[in-house]
C-alpha positions as CSV (number, residue, x, y, z in Angstrom):
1,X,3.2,35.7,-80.7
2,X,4.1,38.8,-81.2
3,X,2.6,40.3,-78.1
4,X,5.3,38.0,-76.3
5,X,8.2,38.8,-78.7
6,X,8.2,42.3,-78.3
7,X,8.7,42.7,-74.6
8,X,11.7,39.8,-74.5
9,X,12.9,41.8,-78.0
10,X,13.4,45.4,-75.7
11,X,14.1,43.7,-72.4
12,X,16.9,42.1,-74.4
13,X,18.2,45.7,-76.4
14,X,18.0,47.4,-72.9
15,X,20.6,44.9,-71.1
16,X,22.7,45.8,-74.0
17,X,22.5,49.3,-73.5
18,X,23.2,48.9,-69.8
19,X,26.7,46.4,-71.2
20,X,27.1,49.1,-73.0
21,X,27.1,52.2,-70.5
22,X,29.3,49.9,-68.6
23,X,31.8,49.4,-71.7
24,X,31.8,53.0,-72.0
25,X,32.8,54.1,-68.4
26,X,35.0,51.4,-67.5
27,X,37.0,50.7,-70.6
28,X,40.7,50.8,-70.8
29,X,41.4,52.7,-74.0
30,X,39.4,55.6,-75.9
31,X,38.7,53.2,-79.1
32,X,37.4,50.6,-76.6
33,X,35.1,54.0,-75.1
34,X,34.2,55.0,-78.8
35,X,33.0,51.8,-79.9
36,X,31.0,51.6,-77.1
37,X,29.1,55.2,-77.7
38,X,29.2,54.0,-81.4
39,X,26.9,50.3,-80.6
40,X,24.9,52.2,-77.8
41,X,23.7,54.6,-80.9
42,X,22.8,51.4,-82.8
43,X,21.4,49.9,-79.9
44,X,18.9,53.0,-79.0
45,X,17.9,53.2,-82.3
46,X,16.9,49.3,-81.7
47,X,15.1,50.5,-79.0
48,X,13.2,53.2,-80.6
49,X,11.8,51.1,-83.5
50,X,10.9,48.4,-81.2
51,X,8.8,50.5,-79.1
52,X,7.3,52.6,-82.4
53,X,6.3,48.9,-83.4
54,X,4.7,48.1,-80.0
55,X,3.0,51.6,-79.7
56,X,1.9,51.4,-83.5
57,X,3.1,55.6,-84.1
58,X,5.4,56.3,-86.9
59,X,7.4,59.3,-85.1
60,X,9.2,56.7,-83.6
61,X,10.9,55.5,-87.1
62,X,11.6,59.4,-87.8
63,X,13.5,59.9,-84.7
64,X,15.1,57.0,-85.4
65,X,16.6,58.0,-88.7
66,X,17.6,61.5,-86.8
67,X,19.8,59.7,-84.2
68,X,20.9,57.3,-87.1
69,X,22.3,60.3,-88.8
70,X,23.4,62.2,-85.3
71,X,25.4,58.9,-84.5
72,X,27.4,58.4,-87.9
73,X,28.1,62.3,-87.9
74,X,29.6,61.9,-84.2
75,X,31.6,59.0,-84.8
76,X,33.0,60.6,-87.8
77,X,34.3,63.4,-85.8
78,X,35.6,61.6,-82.8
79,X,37.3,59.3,-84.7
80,X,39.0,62.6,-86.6
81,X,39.7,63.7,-83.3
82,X,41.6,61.0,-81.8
83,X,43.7,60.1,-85.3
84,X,44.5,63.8,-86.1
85,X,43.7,65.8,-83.1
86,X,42.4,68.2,-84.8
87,X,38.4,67.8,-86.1
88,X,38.6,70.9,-88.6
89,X,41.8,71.2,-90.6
């Protein structure tokens, strides 16, 4: 079952990425551009666990928790960026 689960599973994150990367070129306003960056981080790290579960190695959940981090920290500083224009006061 899970031999068949896995494949649909990152078959299925991978068309969201690819929503995403359109979402993030084409949309109309910066937020609408951010949020997109911000699910395409959720969506790779979707991607990465899936594929440390398929190939059984456990470096795959590490550099998960790296780009978890990486993503928040960004997201934090773009959205200081766009309300304040400024990142560092």
């Amino acid at each position: 079952m899970l031999s068949i689960a896995l494949p649909v599973t990152l078959a299925l994150v991978i068309m969201a990425l690819l929503m995403n990367l359109y979402r993030l070129t084409v949309g109309p306003t910066l937020p609408d551009r951010v949020m997109a960056l911000d699910t395409m981080y959720v969506n790779s790290i979707a991607l990465i666990v899936l594929l440390g579960f398929w190939l059984q190695d456990k470096t795959y959940f590490e550099a998960a928790l790296l780009i978890a981090m990486l993503g928040f920290i960004s997201t934090v500083a773009v959205c200081k960026y766009i309300l304040r224009g400024d990142i560092i006061e």
